[in-house]
N, C-alpha and C positions, 0 to 999 in steps of 0.2 A: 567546250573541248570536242576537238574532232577523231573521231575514229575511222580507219579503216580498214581494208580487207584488203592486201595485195597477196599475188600469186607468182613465186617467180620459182623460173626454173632455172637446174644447178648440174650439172655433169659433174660428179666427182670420180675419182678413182679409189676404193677404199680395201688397199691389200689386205686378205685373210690371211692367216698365220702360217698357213701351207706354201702361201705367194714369197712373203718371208722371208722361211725357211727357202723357197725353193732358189730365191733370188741366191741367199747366204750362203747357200752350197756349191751355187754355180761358180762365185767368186774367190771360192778357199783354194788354195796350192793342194798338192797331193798331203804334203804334210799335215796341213792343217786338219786338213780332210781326215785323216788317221786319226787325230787326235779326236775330232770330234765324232768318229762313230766308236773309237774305244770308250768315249765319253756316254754317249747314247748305251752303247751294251752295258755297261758297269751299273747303268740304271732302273735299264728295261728291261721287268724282268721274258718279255714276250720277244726279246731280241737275241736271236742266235747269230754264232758268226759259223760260215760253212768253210772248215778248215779244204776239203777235199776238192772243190772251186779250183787253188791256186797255191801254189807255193810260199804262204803267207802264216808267219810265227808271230804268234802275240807275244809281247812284253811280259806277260804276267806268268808263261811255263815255266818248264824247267829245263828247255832248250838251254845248250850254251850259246847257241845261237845268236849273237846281237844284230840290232838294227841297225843298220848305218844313220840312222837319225839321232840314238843315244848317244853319240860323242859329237853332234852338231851343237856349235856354240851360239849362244844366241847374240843376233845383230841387229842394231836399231837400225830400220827399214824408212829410207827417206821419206820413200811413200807415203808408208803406215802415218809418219811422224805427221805428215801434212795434211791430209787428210782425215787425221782427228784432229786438229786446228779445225778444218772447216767445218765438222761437226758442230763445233761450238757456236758460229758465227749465224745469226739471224738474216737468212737468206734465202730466196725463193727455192723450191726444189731444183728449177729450172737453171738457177743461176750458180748451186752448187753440182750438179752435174757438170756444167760448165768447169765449173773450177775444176773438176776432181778430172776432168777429158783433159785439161792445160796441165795439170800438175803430173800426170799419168805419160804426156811428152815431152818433159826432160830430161833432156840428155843426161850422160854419168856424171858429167859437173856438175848439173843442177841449174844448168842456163835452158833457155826457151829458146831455142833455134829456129823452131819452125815459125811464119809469117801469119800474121792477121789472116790473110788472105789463103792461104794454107788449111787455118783452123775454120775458116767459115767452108771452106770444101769439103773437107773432112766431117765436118757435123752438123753444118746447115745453120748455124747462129747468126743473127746479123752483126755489123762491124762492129756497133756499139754498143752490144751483149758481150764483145770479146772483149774490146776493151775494157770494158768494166772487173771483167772477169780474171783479165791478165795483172790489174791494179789490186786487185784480193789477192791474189798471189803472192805481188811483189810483196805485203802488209805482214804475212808471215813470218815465223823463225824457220830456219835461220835466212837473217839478213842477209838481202844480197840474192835469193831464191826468185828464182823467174826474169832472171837479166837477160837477156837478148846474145852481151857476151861478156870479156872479162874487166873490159875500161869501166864499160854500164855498172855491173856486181861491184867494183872497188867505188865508184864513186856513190852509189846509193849506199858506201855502209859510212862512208864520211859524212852525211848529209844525217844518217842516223846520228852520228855524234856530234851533232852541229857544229860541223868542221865544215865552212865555206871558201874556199881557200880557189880563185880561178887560176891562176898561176898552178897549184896540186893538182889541180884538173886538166888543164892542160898538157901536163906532164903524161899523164894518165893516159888520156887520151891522142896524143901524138909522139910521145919520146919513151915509150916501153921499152921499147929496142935497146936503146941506146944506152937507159938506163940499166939493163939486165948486159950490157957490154961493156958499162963503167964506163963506156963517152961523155962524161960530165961537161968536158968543156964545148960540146955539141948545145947541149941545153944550156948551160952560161951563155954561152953567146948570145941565143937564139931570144932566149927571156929576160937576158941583162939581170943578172944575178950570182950571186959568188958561187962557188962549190960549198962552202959550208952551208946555204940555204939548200941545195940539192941533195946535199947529205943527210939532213933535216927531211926532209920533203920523203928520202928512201925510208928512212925510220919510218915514218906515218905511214907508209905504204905496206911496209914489212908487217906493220901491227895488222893489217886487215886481211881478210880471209880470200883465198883467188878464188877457193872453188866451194861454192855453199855446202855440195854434197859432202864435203869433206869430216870425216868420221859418222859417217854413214851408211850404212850397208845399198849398196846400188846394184849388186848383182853381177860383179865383176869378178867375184872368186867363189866361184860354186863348190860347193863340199859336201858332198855323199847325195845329192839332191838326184831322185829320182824322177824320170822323167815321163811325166804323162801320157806319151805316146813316142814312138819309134817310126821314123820313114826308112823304110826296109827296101831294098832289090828283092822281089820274090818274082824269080824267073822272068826274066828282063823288064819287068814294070815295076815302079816304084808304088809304094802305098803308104796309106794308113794305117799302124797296128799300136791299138790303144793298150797300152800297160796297166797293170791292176797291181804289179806286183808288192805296193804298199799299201796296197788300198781293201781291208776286209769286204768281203764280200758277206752280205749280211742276208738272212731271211727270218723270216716268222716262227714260231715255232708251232708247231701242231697243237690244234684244238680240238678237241670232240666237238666240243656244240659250241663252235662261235658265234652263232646267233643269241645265245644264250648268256653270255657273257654281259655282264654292269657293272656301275660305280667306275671305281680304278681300275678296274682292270679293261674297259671299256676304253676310258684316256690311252693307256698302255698299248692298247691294240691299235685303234687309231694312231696313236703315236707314230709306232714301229710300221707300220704303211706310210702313213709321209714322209717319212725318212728314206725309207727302201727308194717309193716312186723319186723323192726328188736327187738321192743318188743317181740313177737311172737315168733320167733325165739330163744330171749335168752329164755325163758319159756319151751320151748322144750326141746333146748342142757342143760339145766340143768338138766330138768326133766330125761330126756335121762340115764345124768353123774349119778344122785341121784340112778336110777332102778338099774344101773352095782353095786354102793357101796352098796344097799341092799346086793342085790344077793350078795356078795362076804364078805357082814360083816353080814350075817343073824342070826350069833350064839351070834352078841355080841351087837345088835338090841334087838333081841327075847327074850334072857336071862339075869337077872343082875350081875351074875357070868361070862359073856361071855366076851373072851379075841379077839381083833381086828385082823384078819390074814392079810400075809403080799400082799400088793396091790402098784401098785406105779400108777402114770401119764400114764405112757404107755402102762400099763394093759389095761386100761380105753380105751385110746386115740387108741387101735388094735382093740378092739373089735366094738368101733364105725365107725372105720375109718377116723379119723381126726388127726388134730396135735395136739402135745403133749401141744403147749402155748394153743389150744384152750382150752383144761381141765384146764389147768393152770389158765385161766382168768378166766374161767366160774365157777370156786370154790373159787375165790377171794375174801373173805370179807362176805361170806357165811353164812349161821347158819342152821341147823336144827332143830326142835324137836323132842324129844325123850323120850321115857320111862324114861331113866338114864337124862335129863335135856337139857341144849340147849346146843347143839352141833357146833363148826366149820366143815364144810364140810372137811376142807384140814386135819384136825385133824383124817381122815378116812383111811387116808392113809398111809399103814404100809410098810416101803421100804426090812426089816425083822424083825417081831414080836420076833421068836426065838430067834436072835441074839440081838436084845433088851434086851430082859428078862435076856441073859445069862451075859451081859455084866455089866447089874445093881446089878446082885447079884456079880460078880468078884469085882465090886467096893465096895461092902458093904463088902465084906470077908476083904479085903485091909483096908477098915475103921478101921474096929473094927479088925484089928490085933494088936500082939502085937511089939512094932517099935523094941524092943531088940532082937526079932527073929521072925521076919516076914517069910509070908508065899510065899512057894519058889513054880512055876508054877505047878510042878507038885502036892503038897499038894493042891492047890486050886482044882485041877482036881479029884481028891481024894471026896475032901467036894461037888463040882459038883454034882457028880455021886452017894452021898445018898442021894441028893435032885432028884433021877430021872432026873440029867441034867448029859449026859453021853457024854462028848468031850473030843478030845484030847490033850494031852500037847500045843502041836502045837497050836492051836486054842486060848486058852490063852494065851499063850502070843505074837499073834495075837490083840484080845479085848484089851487086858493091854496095850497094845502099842498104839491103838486107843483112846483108854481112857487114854493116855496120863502120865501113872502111870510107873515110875522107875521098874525094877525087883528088886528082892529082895536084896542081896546084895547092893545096890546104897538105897534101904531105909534103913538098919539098923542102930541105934544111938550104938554106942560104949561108953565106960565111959572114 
């Protein structure tokens, strides 16, 4: 029997409890936030809250005063919902980060708009990390979650019910229109098949879900939700002014001889210092994160005509010198105020504006065309370019293929 002696060396990263903590507070909403340092005071007993700080009434007086958070109803958060799925799932850290950066850009549907090639800019992943990562996604409840758009999302929940149907799919995929217009004998012709098959065919459609997010809370109807910070006009500059106004302001309480102190009440102390420091902290890295998104969206702050330029995660995350999750958490669940109304932080973040704009009007030229002689890439390029949007062939049918739309040919209806 052989024995030996190897020597190998290991880089690991192994967060202390403070790390944590400090991670878990950076990622709470202001609400949450609330809840968990009224949670911390209730316990500690070395934890004061500094009433004269701020104009901030605990729950527990005898104020008539209420919170505008006690009549908030509670809503199951897409999010939330997705992201403990991937808690569960046995996966590198690297590869749920991943997922939870894919899942974190879905749109209010619940579809994945944004491109491969989009996500590896945004967060430096190779193509076959995303892929993978986008395939964890789609594996999720609710079915249909990470579709690209809404043909993709109806046909993966068919595929779920092992419903293979190409003629359904087809439908799906090229005669939407026509269907939601009751042109039935558009698709008979087309597919050679009666209207009672197509009537058939709308049932089975009808059963299935358009938009994953649906019963959902996505953030599209805010209620009493305080907002994090305020972008203010103060004497003709715009800023940064971070709000507190739900958020206790905590400190220590006076000790004689705190060196002195053991046992629990040692824990205690300790405690209530990592709590305060990593309060503190998220207040900063936020405020931090808020200054760069001024500076970089100041035209569409400043003015109500003003269009978002394009900014991602790791704009941010270079110029501070952090990580890219750290941006990522600390805009999590976010809002600010603004001229134009309350804002999501992440909603700041334009991965490319240009290419946005260009991509919504190719879809709207596509809508309102006409399906008996649709427009062929280069005529879109054409209409482009008297709207002052000056690209190339290429480049459309680049977007059209992103946006998931047939070329021309594969959509015309024939008689």
């Amino acid at each position: 029997m052989d024995f030996s002696l190897n020597i190998k060396q290991e880089l690991k990263l192994i967060l202390t409890q403070e790390m944590k903590l400090s991670l878990n507070v950076l990622e709470m909403s202001s609400m949450d936030l609330e809840k968990f340092i009224e949670k911390e005071f209730s316990k500690n007993p070395l934890l004061e809250i500094d009433f004269s700080s701020k104009n901030y009434s605990s729950k527990g007086d005898d104020s008539e005063e209420s919170s505008p958070f006690d009549f908030i109803s509670e809503e199951k958060n897409l999010i939330d919902f997705l992201e403990e799925q991937l808690g569960f799932l046995k996966i590198s850290k690297e590869m749920r980060f991943l997922c939870t950066f894919i899942v974190n850009n879905l749109d209010k549907r619940g579809f994945l708009t944004v491109t491969r090639e989009e996500l590896k800019s945004a967060c430096g992943f190779p193509l076959k990390d995303i892929d993978k990562a986008i395939e964890i996604v789609k594996s999720l409840e609710p079915i249909g979650i990470g579709a690209k758009n809404l043909e993709e999302c109806l046909i993966i929940q068919l595929h779920k019910k092992n419903i293979n149907d190409q003629k359904l799919e087809y439908i799906i995929t090229h005669f939407m229109q026509e269907l939601a217009s009751s042109k039935y004998d558009i698709i008979c012709s087309k597919l050679n098949i009666t209207e009672e098959y197509v009537v058939e065919y709308l049932k089975i459609i009808r059963s299935l879900n358009p938009f994953p997010s649906r019963g959902f809370y996505m953030g599209d109807t805010i209620r009493y939700i305080e907002p994090d910070a305020e972008i203010k006009n103060i004497g003709g500059k715009y800023v940064v002014v971070m709000s507190e106004k739900n958020i206790p302001k905590l400190k220590l309480k006076s000790i004689e001889n705190a060196q002195e102190i053991s046992g629990e009440m040692k824990n205690y102390f300790n405690s209530a210092n990592n709590i305060i420091r990593c309060i503190e902290k998220r207040q900063l890295t936020l405020k931090s994160i808020l200054d760069i998104i001024l500076e970089k969206q100041y035209e569409y702050f400043s003015n109500p005509e003003g269009k978002l330029n394009s900014l991602t995660l790791k704009d941010v995350s270079s110029i501070l010198k952090i990580h890219d999750s750290t941006v990522s958490r600390a805009v999590k669940n976010k809002y600010i105020l603004t001229e134009r109304g309350m804002k999501r932080v992440k909603d700041m973040f334009i991965i490319d504006n240009k290419k946005l704009f260009v991509k919504e009007k190719i879809e709207e030229l596509i809508l309102n065309e006409d399906r008996y002689n649709p427009l062929h890439d280069n005529e879109i390029a054409l209409l482009l370019e008297k709207e002052n949007l000056k690209i190339a062939r290429r480049t459309v049918v680049k977007y059209r293929e992103e946006l998931g739309i047939k070329p021309a040919h594969k959509r015309k209806l024939t008689d």
